[in-house]
C-alpha positions as a printed Julia matrix, in Angstrom:
264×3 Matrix{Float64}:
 -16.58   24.39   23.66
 -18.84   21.42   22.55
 -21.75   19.78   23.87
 -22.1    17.04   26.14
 -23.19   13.4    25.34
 -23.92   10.89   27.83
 -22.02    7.8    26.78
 -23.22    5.07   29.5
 -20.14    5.54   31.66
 -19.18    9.04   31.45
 -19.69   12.32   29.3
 -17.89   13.73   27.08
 -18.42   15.82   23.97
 -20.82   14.95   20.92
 -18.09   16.02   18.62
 -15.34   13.22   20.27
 -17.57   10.35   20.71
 -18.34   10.97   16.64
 -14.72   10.81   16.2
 -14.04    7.93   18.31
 -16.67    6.56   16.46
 -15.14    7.12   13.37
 -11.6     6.36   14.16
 -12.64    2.9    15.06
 -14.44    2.04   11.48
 -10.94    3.53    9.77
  -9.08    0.98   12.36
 -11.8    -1.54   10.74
 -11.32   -0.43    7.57
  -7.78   -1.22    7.72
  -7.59   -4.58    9.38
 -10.11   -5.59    6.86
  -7.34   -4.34    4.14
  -4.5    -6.24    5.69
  -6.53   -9.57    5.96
  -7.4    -9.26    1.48
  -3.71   -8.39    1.11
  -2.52  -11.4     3.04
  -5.81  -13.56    1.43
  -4.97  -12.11   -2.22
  -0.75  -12.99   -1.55
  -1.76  -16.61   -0.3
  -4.4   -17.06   -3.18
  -1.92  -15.77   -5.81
   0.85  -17.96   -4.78
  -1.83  -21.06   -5.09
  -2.53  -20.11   -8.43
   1.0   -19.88   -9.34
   1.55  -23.49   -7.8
  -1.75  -25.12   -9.08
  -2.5   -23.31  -11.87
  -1.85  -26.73  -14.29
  -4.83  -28.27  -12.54
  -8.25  -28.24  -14.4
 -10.55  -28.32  -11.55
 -10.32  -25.49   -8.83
  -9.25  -27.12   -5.07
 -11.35  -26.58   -2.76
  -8.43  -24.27   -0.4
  -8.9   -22.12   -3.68
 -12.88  -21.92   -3.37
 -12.42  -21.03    0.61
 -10.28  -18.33   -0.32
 -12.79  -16.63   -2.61
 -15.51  -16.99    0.02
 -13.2   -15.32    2.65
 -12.03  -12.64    0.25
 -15.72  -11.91   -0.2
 -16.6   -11.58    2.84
 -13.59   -9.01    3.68
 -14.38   -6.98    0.83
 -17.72   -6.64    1.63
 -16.49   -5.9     5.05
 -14.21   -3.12    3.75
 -16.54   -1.55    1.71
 -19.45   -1.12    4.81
 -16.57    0.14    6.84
 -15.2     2.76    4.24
 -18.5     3.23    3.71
 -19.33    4.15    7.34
 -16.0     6.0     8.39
 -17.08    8.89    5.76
 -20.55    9.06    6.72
 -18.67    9.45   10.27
 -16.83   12.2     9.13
 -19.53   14.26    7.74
 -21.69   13.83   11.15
 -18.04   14.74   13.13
 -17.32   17.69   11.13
 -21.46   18.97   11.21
 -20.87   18.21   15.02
 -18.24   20.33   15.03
 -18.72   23.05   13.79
 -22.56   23.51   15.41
 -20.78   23.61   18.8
 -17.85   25.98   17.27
 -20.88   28.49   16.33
 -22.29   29.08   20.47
 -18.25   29.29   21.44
 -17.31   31.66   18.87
 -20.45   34.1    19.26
 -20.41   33.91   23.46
 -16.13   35.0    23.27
 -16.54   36.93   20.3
 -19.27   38.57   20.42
 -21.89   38.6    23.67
 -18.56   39.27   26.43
 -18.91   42.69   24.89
 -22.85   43.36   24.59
 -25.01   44.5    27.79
 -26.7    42.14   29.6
 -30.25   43.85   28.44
 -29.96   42.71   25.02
 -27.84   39.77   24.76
 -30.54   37.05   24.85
 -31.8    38.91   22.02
 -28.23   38.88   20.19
 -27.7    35.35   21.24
 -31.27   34.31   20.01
 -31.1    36.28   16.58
 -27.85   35.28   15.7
 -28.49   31.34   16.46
 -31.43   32.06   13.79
 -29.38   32.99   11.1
 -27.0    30.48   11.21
 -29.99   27.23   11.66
 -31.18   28.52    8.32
 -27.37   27.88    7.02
 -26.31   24.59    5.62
 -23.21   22.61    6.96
 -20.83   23.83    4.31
 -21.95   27.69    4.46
 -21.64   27.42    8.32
 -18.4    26.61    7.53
 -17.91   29.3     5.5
 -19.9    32.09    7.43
 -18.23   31.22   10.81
 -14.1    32.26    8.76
 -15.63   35.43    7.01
 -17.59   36.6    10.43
 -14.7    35.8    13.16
 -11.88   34.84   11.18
  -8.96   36.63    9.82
  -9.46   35.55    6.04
 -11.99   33.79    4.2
 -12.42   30.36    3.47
 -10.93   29.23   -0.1
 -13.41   27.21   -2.04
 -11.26   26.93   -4.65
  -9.07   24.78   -2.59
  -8.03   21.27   -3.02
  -9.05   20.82    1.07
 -12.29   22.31    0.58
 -13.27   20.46   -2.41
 -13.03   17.23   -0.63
 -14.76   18.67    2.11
 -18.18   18.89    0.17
 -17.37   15.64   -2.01
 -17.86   13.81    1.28
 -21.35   15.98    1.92
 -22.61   15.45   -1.73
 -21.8    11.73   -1.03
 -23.28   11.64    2.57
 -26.56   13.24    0.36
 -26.41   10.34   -2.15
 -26.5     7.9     0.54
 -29.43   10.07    2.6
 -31.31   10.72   -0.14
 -30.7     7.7    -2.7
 -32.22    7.76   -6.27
 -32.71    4.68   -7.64
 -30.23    4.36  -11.37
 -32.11    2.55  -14.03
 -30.29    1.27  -16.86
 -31.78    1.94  -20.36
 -32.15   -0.62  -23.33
 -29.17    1.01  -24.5
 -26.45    0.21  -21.62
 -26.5     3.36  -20.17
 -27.45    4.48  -16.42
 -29.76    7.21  -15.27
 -31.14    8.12  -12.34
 -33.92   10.89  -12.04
 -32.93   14.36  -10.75
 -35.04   16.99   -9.65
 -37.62   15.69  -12.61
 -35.19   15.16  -15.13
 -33.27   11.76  -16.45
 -29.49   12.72  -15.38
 -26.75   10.5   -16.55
 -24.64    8.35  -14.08
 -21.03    9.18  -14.84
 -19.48    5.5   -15.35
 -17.33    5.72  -12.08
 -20.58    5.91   -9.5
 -21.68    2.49  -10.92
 -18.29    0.31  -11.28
 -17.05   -1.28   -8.43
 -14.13    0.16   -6.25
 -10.72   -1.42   -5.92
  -9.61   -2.71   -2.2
  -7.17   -0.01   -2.69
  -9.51    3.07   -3.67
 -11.8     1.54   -1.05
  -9.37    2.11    1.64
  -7.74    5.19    0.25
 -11.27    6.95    0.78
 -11.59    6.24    3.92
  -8.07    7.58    4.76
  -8.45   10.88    2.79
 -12.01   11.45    4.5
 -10.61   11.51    7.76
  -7.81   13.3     6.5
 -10.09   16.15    5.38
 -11.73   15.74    8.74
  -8.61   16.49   10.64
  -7.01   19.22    7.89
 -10.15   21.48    7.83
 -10.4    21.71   11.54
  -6.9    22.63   11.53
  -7.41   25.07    9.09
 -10.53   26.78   10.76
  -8.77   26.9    13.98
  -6.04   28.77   12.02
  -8.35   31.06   10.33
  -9.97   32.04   13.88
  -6.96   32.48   15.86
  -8.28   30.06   18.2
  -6.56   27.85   20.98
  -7.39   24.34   20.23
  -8.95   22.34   23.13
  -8.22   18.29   23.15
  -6.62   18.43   20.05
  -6.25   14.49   20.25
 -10.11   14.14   20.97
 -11.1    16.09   17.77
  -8.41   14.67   15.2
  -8.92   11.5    13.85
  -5.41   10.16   12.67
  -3.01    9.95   15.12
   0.59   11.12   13.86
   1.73    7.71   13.42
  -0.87    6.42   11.67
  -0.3     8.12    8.54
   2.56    5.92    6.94
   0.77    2.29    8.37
  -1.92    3.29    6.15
  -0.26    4.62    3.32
   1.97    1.13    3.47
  -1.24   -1.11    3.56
  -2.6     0.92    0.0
   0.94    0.84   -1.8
   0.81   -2.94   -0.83
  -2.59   -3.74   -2.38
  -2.17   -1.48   -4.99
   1.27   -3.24   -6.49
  -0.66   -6.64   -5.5
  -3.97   -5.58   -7.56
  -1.82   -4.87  -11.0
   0.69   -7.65  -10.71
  -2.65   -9.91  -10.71
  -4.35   -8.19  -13.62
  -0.98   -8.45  -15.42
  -0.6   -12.05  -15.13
C-alpha cells in the first residue's frame, strides 16, 4: 500500500519510518518527563529540609539548571512528536489514495482508459488539502462519512492548525495595553491568553500522548470506514498496547507533584 523510502540499510515505507520517527520523540518526550519528576521530588524534599536557610545551596542552584534544561528538552520533543504526527498521518493517507483507487476502482475499468481514470482522479485529489483527503477518501470508498463533529476529528485538525502555526508563524506583538496580537490575513487578531502562557510538564507531555493517540485512533477509524484489511498494523500505530498506562502514570505523577508545590 505505501511508498517506499530508502532508509540507508533497507526500505521500507514513507508512512513507517515517519512513525518510527515519531514514536521515538514520544519515547523522548517521556524520559525527559520522568527525569523533572524525579528532579522536581529531589528538589522539593531539599526545600522541605533547607528551607530555614537564607541563602540558596548550591545542590539547589544545580537542580534548577538541570530542570531547565529537561524542560526545554520536553517541550522540543512534544513539540516535534506532533509535527511527526501530522507528516505520518499526510503520509498516510497520500499512499491510502493510489491503493484505494487501483482496488476500488481501475480492477474494474478497461485497460484503454485507465491511465486516463488513474491520471484524472490523482488531479482531483492534489488540489485537496490533508483534512478533505481525509474526508473525500470515507464519502468516495467508504461505507459512511466521516464525522466532523467528532471529538477524534477535532483533534485531528487541532494538530494541522498547530502544524500551520509553526509553518507559517506570525510574529504576536504585545500592545501598550498588555494585550497580544498577531496580524491575520491583514487584520490585528487577538491571541487567546492560553497560546502565549507557558505549558505545564504535565500538559506538555499529555500533548504529545493525545497526538499520537489521534494518530493511531483515526487510522483505525478510516480503516473501519473502508472495510479495509490493515497491513503492518504495528508499523503504522504509534503506541504500542502497553504503553498506554506508563504514560498515563508518568502525567498523574507530575500532575499531583505540580499542585502539591504550588500549594505549599
Amino acid at each position: 500500500m505505501f511508498g517506499l523510502l530508502y532508509t540507508g540499510d533497507f526500505y521500507q515505507s514513507q508512512t513507517e519510518y515517519l512513525v518510527a520517527s515519531t514514536s521515538t520523540y514520544l519515547d523522548l518526550c517521556y524520559q525527559s518527563a520522568c527525569a523533572i519528576y524525579e528532579l522536581a521530588w529531589e528538589s522539593k524534599e531539599l526545600l522541605k529540609t533547607r528551607c530555614s536557610e537564607p541563602e540558596r545551596l548550591p545542590i539547589d542552584q544545580v537542580l534548577d539548571e538541570n530542570m531547565g534544561a529537561r524542560y526545554e528538552e520536553l517541550a522540543m520533543h512534544s513539540c516535534t512528536t506532533k509535527l511527526y504526527v501530522t507528516f505520518s498521518l499526510e503520509s498516510f493517507i497520500n499512499s491510502l489514495i493510489p491503493y484505494l483507487i487501483n482496488q476500488r476502482i481501475l480492477i474494474h475499468v478497461d485497460d484503454e482508459v485507465r491511465d486516463l481514470v488513474l491520471h484524472n482522479m490523482s488531479r482531483l485529489y492534489d488540489r485537496l488539502s490533508t483534512l478533505d483527503k481525509w474526508e473525500e477518501v470515507a464519502q468516495q470508498f467508504g461505507r459512511k462519512k466521516l464525522n466532523k463533529y467528532s471529538v477524534l476529528w477535532k483533534k485531528v485538525c487541532r494538530l494541522y492548525r498547530y502544524r500551520d502555526s509553526m509553518v507559517h508563524d506570525k510574529p504576536v506583538f504585545i500592545l501598550r495595553s498588555g494585550d497580544a496580537v498577531r496580524v491575520k490575513r491583514g487584520m490585528l487578531a487577538q491571541v487567546q491568553k492560553e497560546e502565549i502562557e507557558p505549558m505545564t510538564i504535565a500538559q506538555y507531555m499529555n500533548d504529545a500522548y493525545q497526538a499520537c493517540k489521534a494518530h493511531d485512533d483515526i487510522i483505525q477509524k478510516i480503516y473501519d470506514i473502508l472495510s479495509v484489511e490493515k497491513e503492518g498494523e504495528q508499523a503504522i500505530f504509534i503506541l504500542p498496547r502497553n504503553y498506554h498506562r506508563k504514560i498515563k502514570n508518568i502525567i498523574k505523577k507530575i500532575e499531583d507533584l505540580e499542585q502539591e508545590i504550588s500549594q505549599d
